[in-house]
N, CA and C atoms as a LAMMPS dump frame, in Angstrom:
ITEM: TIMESTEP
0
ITEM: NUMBER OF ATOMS
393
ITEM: BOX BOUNDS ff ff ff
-5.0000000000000000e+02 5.0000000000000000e+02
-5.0000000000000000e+02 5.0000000000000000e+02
-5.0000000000000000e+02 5.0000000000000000e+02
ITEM: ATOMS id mol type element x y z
1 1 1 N 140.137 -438.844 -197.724
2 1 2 C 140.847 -439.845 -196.946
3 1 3 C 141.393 -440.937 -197.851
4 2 1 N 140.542 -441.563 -198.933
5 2 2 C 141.093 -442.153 -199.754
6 2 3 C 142.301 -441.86 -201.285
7 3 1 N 142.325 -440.658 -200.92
8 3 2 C 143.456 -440.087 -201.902
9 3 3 C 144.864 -440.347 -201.125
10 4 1 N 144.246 -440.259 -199.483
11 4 2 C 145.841 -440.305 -199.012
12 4 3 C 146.073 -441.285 -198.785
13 5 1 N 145.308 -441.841 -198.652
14 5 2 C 145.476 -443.982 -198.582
15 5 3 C 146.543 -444.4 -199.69
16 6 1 N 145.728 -444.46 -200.903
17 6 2 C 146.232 -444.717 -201.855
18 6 3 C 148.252 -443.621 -201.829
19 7 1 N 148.465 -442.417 -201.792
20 7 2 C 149.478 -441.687 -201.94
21 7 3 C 150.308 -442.294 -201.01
22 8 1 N 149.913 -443.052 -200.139
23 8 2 C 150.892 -443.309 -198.887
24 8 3 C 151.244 -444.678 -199.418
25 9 1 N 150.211 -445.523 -199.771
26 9 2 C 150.794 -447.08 -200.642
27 9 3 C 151.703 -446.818 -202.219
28 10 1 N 151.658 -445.38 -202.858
29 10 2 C 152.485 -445.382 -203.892
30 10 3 C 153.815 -445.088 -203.146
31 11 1 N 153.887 -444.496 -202.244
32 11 2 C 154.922 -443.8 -201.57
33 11 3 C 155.451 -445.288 -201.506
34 12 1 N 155.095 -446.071 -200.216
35 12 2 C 155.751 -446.924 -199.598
36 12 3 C 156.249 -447.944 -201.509
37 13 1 N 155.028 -448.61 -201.769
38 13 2 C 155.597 -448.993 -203.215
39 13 3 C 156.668 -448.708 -203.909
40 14 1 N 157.054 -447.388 -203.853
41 14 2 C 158.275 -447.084 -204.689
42 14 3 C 159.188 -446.596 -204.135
43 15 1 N 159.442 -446.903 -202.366
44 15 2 C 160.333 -446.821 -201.4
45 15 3 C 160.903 -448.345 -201.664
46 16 1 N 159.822 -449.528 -201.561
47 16 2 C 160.364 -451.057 -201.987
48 16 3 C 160.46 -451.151 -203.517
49 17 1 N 160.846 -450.836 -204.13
50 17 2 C 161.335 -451.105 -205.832
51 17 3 C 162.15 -450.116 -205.489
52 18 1 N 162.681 -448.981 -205.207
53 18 2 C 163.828 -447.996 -204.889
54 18 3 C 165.031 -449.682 -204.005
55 19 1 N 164.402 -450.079 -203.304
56 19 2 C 165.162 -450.973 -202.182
57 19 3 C 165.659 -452.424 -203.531
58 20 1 N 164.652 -452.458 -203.76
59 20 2 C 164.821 -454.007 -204.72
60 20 3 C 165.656 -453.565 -205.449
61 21 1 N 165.77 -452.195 -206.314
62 21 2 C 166.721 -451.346 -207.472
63 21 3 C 168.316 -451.853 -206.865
64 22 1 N 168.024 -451.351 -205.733
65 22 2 C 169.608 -450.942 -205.012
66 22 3 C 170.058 -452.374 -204.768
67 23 1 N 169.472 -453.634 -204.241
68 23 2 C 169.815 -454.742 -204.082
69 23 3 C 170.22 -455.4 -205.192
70 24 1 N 169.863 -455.245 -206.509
71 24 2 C 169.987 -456.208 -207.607
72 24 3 C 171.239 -455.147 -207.755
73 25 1 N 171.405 -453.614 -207.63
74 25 2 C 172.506 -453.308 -208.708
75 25 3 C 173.901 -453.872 -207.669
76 26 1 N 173.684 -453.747 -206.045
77 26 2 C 174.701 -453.855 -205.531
78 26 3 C 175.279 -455.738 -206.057
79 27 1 N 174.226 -456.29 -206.222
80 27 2 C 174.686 -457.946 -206.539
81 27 3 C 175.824 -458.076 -207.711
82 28 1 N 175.758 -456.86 -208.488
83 28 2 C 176.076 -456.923 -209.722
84 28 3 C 177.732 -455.936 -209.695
85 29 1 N 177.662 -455.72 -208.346
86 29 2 C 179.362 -454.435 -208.232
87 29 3 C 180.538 -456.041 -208.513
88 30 1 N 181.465 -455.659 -208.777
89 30 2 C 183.181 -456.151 -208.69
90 30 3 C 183.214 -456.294 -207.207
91 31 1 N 184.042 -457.238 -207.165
92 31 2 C 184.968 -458.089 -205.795
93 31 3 C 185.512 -456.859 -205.393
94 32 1 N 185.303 -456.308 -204.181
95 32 2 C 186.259 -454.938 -203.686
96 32 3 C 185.742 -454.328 -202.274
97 33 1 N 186.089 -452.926 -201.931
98 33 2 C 185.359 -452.424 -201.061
99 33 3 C 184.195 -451.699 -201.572
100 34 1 N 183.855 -451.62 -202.8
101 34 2 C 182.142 -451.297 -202.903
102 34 3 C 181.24 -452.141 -202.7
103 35 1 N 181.825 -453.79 -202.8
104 35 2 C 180.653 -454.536 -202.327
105 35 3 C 180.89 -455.111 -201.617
106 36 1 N 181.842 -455.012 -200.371
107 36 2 C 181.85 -454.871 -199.367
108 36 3 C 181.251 -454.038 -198.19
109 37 1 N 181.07 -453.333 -198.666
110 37 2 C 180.303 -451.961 -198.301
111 37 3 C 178.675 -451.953 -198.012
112 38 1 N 178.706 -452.636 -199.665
113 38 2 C 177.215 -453.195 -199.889
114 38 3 C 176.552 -454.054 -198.677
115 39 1 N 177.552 -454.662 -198.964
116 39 2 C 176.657 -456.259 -198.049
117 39 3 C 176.983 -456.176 -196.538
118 40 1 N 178.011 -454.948 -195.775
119 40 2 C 177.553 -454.6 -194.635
120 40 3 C 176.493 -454.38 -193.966
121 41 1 N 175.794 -453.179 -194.373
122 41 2 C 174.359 -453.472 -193.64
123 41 3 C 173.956 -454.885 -193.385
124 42 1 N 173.394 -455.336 -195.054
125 42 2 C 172.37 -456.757 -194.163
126 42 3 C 173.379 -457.78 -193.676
127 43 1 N 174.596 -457.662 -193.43
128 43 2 C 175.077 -458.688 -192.794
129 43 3 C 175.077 -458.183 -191.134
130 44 1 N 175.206 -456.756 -191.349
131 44 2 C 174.981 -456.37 -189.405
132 44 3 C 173.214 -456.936 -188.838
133 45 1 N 172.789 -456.643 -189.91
134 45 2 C 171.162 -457.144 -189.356
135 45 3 C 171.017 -458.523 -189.406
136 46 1 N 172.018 -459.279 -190.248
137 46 2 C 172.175 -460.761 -189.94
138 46 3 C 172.786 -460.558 -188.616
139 47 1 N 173.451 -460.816 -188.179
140 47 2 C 174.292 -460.279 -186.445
141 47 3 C 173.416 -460.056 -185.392
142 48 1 N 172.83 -459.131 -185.732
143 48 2 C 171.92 -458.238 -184.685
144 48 3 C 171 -459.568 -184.417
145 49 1 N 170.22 -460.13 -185.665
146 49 2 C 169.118 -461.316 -185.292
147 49 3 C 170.144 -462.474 -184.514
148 50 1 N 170.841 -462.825 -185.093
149 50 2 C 172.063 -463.975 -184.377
150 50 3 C 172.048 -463.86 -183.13
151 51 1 N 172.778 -462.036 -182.655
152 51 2 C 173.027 -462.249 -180.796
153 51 3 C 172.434 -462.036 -180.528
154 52 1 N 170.934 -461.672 -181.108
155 52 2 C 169.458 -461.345 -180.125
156 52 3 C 169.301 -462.425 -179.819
157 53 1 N 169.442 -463.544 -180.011
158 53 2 C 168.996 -464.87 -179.852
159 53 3 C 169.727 -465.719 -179.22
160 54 1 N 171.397 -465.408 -178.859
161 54 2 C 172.086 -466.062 -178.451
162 54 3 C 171.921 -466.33 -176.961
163 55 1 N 172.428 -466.963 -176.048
164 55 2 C 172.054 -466.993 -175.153
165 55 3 C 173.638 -466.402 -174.449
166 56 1 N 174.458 -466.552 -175.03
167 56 2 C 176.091 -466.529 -174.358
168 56 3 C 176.293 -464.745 -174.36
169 57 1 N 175.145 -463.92 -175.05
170 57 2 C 175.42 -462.299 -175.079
171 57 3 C 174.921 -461.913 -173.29
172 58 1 N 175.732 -461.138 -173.349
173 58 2 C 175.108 -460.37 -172.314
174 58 3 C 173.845 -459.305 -172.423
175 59 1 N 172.859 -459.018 -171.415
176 59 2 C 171.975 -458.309 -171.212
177 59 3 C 172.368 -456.99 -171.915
178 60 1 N 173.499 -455.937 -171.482
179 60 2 C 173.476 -454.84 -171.965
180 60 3 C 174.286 -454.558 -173.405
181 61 1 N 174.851 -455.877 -173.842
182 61 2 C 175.161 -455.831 -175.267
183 61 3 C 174.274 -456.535 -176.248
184 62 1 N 173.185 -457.579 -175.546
185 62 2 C 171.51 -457.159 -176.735
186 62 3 C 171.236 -456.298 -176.946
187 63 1 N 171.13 -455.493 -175.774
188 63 2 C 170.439 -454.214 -175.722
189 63 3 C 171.061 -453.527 -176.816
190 64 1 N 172.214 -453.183 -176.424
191 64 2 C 173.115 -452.359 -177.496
192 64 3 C 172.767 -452.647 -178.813
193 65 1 N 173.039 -454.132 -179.214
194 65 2 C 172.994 -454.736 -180.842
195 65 3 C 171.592 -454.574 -181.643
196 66 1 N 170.402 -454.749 -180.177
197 66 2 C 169.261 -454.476 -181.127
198 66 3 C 168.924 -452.805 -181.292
199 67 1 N 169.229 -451.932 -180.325
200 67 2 C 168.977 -450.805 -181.218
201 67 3 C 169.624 -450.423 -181.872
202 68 1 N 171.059 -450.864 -182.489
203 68 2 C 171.453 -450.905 -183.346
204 68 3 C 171.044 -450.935 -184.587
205 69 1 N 170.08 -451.904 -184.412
206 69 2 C 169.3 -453.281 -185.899
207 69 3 C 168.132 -452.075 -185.795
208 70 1 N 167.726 -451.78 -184.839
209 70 2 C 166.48 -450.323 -184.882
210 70 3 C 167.199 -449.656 -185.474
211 71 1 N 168.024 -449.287 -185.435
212 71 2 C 168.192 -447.905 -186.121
213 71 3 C 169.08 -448.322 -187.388
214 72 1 N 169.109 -449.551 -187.834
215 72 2 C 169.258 -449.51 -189.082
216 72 3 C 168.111 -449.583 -189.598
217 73 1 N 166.798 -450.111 -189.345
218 73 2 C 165.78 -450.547 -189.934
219 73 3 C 164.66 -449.236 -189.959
220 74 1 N 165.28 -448.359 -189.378
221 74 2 C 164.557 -447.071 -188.865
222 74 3 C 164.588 -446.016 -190.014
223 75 1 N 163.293 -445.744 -190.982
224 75 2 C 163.541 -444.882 -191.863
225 75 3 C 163.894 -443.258 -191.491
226 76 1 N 163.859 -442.967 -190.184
227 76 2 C 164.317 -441.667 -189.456
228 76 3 C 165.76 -442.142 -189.484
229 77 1 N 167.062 -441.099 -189.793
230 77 2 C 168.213 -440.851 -190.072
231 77 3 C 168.822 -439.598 -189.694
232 78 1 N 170.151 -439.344 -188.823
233 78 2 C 170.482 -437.754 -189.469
234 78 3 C 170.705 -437.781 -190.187
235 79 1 N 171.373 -438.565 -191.285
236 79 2 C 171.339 -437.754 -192.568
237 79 3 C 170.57 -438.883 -193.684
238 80 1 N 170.193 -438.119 -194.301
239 80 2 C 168.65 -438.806 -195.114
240 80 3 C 169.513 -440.314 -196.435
241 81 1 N 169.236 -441.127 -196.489
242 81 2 C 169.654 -442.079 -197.197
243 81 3 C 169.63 -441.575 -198.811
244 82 1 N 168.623 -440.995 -199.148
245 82 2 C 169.017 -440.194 -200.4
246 82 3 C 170.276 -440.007 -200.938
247 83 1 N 170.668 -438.977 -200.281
248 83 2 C 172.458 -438.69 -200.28
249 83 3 C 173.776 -439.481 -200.855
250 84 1 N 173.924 -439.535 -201.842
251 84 2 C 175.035 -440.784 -202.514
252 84 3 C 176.273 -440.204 -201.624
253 85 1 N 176.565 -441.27 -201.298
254 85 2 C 178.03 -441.82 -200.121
255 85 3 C 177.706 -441.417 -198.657
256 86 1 N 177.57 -440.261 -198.208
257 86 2 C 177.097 -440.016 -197.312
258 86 3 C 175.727 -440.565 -196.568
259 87 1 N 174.616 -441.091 -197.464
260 87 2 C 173.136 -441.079 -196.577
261 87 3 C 173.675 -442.302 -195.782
262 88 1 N 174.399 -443.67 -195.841
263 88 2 C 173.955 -444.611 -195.001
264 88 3 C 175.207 -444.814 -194.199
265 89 1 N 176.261 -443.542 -193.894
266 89 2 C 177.26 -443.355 -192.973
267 89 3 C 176.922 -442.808 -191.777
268 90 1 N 175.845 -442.882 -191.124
269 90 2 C 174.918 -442.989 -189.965
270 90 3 C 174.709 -443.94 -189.389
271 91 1 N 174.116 -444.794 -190.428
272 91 2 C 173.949 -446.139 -189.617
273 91 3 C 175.154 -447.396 -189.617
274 92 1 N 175.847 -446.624 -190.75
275 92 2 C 177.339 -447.885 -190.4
276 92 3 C 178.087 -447.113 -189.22
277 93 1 N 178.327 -445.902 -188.955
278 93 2 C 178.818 -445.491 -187.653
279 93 3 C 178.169 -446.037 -186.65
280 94 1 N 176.579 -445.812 -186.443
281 94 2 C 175.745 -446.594 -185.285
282 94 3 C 176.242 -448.03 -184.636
283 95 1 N 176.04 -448.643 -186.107
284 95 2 C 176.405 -450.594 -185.944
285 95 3 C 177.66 -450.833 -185.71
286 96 1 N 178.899 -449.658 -186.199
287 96 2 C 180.167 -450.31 -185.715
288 96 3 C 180.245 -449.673 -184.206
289 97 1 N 179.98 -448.985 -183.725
290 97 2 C 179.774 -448.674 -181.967
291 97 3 C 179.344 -449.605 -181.754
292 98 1 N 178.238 -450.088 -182.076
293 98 2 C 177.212 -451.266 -181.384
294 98 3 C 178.303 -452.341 -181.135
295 99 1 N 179.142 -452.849 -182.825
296 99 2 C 179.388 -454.241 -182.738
297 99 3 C 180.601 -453.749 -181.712
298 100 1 N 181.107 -452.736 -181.912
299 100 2 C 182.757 -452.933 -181.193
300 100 3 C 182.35 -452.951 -179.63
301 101 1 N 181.287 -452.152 -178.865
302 101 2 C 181.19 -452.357 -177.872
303 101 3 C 180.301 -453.832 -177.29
304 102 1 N 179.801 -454.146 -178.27
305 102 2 C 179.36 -455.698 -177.774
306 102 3 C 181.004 -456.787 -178.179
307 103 1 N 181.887 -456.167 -179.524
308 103 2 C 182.925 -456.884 -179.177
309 103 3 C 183.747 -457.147 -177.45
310 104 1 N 183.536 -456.044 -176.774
311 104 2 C 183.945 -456.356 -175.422
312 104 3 C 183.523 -457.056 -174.793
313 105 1 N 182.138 -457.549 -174.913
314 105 2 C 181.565 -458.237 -173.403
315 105 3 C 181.265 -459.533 -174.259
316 106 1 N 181.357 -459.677 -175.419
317 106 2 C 180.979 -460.958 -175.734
318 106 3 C 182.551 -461.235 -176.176
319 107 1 N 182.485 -462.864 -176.491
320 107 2 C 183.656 -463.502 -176.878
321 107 3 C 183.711 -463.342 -178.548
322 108 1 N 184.744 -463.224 -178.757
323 108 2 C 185.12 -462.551 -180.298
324 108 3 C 184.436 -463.968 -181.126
325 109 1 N 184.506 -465.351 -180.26
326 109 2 C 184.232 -466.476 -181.384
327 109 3 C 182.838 -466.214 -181.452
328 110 1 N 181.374 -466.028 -180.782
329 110 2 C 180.521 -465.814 -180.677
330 110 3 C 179.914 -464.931 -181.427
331 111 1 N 181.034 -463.509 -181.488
332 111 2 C 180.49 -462.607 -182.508
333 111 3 C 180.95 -462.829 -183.879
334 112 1 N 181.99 -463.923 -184.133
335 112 2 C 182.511 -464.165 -185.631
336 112 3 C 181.537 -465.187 -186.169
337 113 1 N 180.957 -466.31 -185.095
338 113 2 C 179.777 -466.764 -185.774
339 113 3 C 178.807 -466.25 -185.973
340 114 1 N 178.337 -465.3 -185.346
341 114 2 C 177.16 -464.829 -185.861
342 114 3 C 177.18 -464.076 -186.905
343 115 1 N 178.831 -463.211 -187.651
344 115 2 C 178.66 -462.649 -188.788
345 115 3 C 178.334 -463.137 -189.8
346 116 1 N 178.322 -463.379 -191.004
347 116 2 C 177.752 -463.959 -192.559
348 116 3 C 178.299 -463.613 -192.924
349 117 1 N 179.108 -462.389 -192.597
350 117 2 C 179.916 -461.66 -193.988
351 117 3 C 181.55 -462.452 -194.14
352 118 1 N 182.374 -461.383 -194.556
353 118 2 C 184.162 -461.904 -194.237
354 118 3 C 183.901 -461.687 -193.223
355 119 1 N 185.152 -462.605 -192.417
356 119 2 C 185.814 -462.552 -191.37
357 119 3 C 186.57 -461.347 -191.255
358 120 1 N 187.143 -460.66 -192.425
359 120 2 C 188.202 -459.962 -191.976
360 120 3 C 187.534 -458.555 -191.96
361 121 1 N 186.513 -458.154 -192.566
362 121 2 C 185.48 -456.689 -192.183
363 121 3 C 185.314 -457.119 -190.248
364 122 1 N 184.842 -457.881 -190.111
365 122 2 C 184.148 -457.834 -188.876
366 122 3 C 185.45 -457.638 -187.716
367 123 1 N 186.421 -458.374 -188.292
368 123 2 C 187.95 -458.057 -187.566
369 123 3 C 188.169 -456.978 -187.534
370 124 1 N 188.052 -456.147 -188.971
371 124 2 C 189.015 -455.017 -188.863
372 124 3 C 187.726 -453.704 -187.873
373 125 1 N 186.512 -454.111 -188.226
374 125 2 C 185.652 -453.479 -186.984
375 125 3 C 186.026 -453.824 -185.539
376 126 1 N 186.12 -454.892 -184.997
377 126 2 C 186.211 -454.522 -183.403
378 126 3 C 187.888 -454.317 -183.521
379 127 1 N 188.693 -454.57 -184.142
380 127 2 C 189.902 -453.668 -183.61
381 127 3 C 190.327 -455.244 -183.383
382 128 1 N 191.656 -454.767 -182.238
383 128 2 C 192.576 -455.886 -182.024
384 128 3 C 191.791 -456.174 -180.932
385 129 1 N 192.272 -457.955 -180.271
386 129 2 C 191.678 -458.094 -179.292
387 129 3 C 192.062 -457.976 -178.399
388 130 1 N 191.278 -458.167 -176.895
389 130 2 C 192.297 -457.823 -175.602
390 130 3 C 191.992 -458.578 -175.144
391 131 1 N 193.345 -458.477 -173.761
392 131 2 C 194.043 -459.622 -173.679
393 131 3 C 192.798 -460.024 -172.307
């Protein structure tokens, strides 16, 4: 029992230094769409905490935004994060459904404050607005 104790804390251990790896190298990309790219995720999970908390969201677009933020935070994936380019095009498909359909029921100013990131990623995600 204590062999797997320990195998499951090296595991997780070098799942967080795999995570810390990827954070310091993405800090370090050129002005562009690779680190743009980068700093999507934690800026949707910045979002997700924002309109969980807001009071001006509606009921079924929390709903929406936080399992969103679940299933970014969710080490279950269809396709495994491993995968260079492909592993974390799961969960940016997930979060842009999420945000574009909470872009409908919430007011676009509401969801532009709660982003962190550019303005103009989060634009060019919900699309144009309606009228």
């Amino acid at each position: 029992m204590r062999d797997w104790l320990v195998g499951l804390g090296v595991a997780a251990a070098g799942v967080v230094a795999g995570w810390a790896v990827l954070v310091l190298l993405a800090r370090r990309l050129p002005p562009g769409v690779p680190r743009e790219l980068a700093a999507l995720i934690p800026d949707c999970l910045t979002t997700v905490r924002r309109l969980r908390a807001d009071p001006r969201v509606p009921r079924r677009a929390r709903v929406a935004v936080v399992l969103a933020g679940l299933w970014l935070a969710s080490p279950i994936d269809l396709i495994p994060e491993f995968l260079p380019v492909v592993g974390p095009l799961d969960d940016i498909v997930v979060v842009a459904l999420a945000l574009r359909y909470a872009g409908r029921q919430v007011p676009r100013e509401v969801l532009l404050a709660a982003w962190p990131g550019e303005r103009r990623l989060l634009l060019r995600l919900l699309g144009p607005a309606r009228p």
